[in-house]
Every structure is written in C-alpha cells, then in structure tokens.
C-alpha positions as CSV (number, residue, x, y, z in Angstrom):
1,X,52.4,-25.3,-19.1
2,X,49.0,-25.0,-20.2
3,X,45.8,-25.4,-17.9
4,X,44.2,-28.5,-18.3
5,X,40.4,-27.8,-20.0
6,X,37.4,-28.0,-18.3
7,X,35.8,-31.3,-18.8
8,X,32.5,-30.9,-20.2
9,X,30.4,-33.4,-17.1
10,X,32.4,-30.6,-14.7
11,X,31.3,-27.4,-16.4
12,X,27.5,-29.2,-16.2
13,X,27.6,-29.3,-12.7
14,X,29.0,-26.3,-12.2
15,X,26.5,-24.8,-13.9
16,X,23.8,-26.9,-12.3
17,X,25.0,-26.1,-9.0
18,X,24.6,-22.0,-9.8
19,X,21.2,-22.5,-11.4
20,X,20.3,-24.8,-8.0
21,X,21.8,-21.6,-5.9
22,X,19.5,-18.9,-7.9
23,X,16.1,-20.8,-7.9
24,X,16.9,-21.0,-4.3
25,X,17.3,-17.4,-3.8
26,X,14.4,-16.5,-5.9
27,X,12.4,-18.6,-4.1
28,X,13.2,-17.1,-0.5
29,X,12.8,-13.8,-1.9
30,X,9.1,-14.9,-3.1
31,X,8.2,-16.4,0.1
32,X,9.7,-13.8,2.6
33,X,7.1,-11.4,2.4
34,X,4.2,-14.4,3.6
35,X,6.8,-15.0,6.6
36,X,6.9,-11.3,7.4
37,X,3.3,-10.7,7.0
38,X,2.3,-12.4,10.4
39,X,4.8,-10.8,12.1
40,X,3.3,-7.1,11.0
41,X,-0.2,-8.1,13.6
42,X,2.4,-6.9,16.2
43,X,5.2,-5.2,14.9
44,X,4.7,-2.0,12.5
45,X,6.7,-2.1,9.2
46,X,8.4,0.3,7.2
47,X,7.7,0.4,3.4
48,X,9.7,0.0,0.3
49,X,9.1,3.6,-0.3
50,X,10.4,5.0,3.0
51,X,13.4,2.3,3.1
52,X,14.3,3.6,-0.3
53,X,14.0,7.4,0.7
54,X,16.4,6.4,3.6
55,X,18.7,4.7,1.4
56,X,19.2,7.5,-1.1
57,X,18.9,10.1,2.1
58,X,16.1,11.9,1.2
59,X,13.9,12.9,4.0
60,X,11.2,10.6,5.7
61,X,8.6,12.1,7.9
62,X,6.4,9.6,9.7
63,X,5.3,8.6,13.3
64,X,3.2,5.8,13.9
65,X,-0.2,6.1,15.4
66,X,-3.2,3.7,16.6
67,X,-5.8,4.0,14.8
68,X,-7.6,4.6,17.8
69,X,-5.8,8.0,18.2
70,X,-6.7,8.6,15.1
71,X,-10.1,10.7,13.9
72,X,-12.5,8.0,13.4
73,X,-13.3,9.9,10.4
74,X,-10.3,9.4,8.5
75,X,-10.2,5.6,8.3
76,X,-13.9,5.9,6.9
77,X,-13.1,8.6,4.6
78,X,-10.3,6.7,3.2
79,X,-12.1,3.6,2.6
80,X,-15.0,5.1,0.9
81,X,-12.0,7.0,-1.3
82,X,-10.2,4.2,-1.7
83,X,-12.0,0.5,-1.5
84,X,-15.6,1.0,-1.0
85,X,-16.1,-2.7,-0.8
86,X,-12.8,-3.4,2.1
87,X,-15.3,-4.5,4.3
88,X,-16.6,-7.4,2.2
89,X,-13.9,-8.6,-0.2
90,X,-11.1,-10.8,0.8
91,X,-8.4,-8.6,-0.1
92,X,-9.3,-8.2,-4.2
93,X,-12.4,-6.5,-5.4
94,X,-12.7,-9.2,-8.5
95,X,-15.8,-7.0,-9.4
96,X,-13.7,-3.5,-9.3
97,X,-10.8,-5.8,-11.5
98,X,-13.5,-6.3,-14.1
99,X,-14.8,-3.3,-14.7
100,X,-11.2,-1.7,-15.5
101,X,-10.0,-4.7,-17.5
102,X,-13.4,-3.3,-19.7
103,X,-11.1,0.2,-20.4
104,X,-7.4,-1.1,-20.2
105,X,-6.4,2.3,-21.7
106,X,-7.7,4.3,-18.3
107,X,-6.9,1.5,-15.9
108,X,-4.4,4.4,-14.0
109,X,-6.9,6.4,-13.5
110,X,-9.8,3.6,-12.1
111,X,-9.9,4.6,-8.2
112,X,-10.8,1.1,-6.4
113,X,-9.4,-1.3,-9.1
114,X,-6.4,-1.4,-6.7
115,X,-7.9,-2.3,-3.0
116,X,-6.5,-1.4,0.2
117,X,-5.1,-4.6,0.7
118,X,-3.7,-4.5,-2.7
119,X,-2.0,-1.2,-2.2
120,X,-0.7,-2.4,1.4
121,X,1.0,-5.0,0.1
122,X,2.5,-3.5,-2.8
123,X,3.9,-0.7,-0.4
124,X,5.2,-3.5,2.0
125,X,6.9,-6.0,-0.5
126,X,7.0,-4.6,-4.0
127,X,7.5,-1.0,-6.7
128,X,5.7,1.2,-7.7
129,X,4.5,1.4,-12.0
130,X,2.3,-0.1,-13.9
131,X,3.9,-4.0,-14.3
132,X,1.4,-7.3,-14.8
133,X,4.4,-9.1,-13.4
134,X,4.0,-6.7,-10.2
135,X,0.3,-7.2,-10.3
136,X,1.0,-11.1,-10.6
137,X,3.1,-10.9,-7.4
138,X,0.5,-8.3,-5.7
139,X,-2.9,-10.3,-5.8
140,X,-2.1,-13.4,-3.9
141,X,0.4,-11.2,-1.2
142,X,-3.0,-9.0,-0.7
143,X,-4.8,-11.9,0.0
144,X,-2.2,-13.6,2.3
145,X,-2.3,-9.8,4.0
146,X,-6.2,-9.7,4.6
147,X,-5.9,-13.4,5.7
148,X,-3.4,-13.3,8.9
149,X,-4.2,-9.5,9.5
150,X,-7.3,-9.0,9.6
151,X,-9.1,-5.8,8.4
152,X,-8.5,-3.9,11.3
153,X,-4.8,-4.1,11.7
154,X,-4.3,-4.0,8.0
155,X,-6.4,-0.5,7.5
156,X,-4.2,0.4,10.5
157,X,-0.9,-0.1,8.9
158,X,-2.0,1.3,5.4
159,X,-2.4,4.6,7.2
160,X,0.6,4.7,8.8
161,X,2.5,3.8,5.8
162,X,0.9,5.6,2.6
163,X,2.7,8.4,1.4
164,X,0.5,12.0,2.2
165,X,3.1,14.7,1.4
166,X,5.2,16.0,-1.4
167,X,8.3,15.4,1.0
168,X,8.4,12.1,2.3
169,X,5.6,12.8,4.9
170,X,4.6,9.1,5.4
171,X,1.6,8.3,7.3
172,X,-1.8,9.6,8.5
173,X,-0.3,11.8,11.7
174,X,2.8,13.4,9.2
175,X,0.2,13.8,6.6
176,X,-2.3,15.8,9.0
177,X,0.4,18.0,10.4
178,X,2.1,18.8,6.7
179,X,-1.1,20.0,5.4
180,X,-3.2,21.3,8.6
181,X,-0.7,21.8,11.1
182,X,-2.1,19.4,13.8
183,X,-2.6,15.8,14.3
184,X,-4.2,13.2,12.8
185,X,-6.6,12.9,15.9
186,X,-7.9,16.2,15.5
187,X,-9.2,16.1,12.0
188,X,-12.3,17.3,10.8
189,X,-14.7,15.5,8.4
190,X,-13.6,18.1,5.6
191,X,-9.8,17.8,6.2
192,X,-10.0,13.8,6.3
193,X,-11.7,14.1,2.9
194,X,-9.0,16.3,1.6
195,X,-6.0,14.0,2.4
196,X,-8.2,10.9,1.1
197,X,-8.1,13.5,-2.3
198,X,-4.3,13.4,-2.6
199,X,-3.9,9.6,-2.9
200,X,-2.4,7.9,-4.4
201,X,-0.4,10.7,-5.8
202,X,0.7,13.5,-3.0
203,X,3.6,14.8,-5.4
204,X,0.7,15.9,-7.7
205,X,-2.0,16.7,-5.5
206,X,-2.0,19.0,-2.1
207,X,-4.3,19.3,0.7
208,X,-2.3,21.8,1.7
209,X,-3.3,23.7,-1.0
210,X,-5.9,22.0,-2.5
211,X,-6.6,23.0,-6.2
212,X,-10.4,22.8,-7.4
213,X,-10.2,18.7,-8.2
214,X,-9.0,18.2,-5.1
215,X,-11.4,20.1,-3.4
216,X,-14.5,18.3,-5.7
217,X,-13.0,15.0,-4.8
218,X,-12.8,15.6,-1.4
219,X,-16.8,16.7,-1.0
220,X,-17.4,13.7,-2.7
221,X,-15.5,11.4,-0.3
222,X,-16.9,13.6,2.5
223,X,-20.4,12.7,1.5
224,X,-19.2,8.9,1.0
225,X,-17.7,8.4,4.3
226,X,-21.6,9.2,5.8
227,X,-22.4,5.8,4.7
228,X,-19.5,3.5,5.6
229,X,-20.4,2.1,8.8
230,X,-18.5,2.2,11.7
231,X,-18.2,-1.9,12.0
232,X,-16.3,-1.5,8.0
233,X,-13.1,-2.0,9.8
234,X,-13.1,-4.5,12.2
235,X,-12.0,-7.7,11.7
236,X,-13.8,-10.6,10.3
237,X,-12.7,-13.0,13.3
C-alpha cells in the first residue's frame, strides 16, 4: 500500500516549525556571550583558543594570576603596545578604525585598530581571521565587555588569556616563564616590552629569542610604557 503524500499546509508547518527552532538557536548563541560576560567580573574564563587546543589535545600552558602579582610594568607595556587610548575609549578606538579603513590593504598589519577590548572579546566568544562578519559580531561584544567589566578586570583577563608562546603558553605568567624562565611578577621593564613585541602573533615572533624587529619593537614599547599612567587601568566607576 502506498504512503499517503504529504499534504502541502503540513509540509508548511513543518517547515515553519524548523525555521522557528533555528532562529531560536541562533539567537541564544548571539546572546550568550552578553549573559556570560558579567559573570567573568568574578569568575576567570577560558578562551576559544585554549578550549580548542584542549579539544584537539594539543598542549595548553596557562595559570591565572592577579594582576596585582603581576609586574606593574607589564600591563602598562602592553597597553601602550596594544591600545594606547584603553584608558579613554569605551571599548572601540572609532579614531584608530578610521585611520586603517584609509589603507584597507594593510589593515593586518595596523597595531591599535583592534583594542583590547576588541581582542578580549574576540578571544572570549569568537575566531580568529580576518571576517567583517566577525568584526560585526566583535564591536558591540567589546563594548558590552568594557561596560559590565570595567577596565581593570577586563586588562586583567586579557593577560591571562592572550596567547605568549609558540606552544600553547596562554597568559602573562606562562608567557614570562617560556621566554625568561621566571614569573610574570618578576619582570623587568625590557622583558615586559619584549612579550608586548610578540603579540598578536607568538608562532611568528619570540621573546625567547627575539630577532632584531622584535627587539626594535620592544624599545619602542619600552619607551611608550614611560608615559601611560599608572591610573590607565583602573576602572571608570
């Protein structure tokens, strides 16, 4: 006997129903990361790097310090590196966005184009590559970030979750033992510079064995992090 056919006013809702499901889903994925965000002011995250290492069981190297067991140095060194403007902007450097949008073709290579809250997020929440539909998803997440974090917490997680080694050596305090053999407490002015020279890209860059742009970039940092105050990171509140 043969199956009776689909009436057409079934299939609809069928496919109404699945379509309802999806939007759904894509929805809670969107919004998840502005739930989780609050709860990172207490509890420190992993990121999307390191939970993708773990999955594919590559190694992960990273213990999670304070950033007030850390070299008051390095956080300085990395925002004069990194975002010279954290202190001010609300999470995106609209001025820093400009000026790269002017020379799309290097927009890789623009240091500061992408703030620390920018990058944060991104490592939270997102991938890595050059994607406007990642960007899209990035700028109002780093604002959320820099809202319900505050500067201080969020510079605080963004060094213990950028990736400073070749070998999954996550965080400021793996970072500072990989290249120098001690802890990220005990770094000197010159050695914070050189691990502010590797980012964003540790796999091509040592400070370890820092090669002569490495070693430029890190005496300019060096001379930049004279000039960042030491009231840069607190929070606006």
């Amino acid at each position: 006997m043969m199956e009776p056919k689909l009436q057409p006013a079934h299939f609809r809702h069928n496919l109404f129903r699945l379509a309802r499901f999806f939007a759904i889903l894509i929805l809670v994925v969107l919004l998840l990361p502005y739930l989780l965000a609050p709860l990172y002011r207490v509890i420190d995250p992993v990121s999307v790097p390191m939970l993708w290492r773990w999955i594919t069981g590559a190694r992960v190297t990273r213990s999670v310090v304070p950033m007030a067991r850390m070299s008051p140095i390095l956080p300085a060194t990395v925002i004069a590196a990194e975002d010279a403007h954290f202190c001010t902007h609300h999470g995106v450097d609209l001025g820093e966005i400009r000026e790269a949008l002017r020379d799309r073709d290097e927009i890789a290579e623009v240091r500061g184009a992408s703030t620390i809250s920018q990058q944060t997020a991104k490592n939270l929440f997102l991938w890595n590559g050059r994607s406007f539909v990642r960007k899209a998803l990035e700028l109002p997440l780093a604002l959320w970030i820099d809202l319900v974090l505050g500067k201080r917490r969020l510079l605080e997680i963004y060094l213990n979750i950028a990736e400073w080694g070749p070998n999954g050596e996550f965080g400021a305090d793996a970072g500072a033992r990989f290249a120098f053999g001690q802890s990220a407490a005990d770094m000197t002015p010159h050695q914070a510079a050189l691990l502010a020279a590797v980012l964003p890209n540790p796999h091509r860059r040592s400070a370890r064995l820092p090669g002569p742009s490495v070693r430029r970039l890190a005496g300019i940092f060096e001379a930049r992090a004279r000039r960042v105050t030491a009231g840069c990171a607190r929070d606006r509140s």
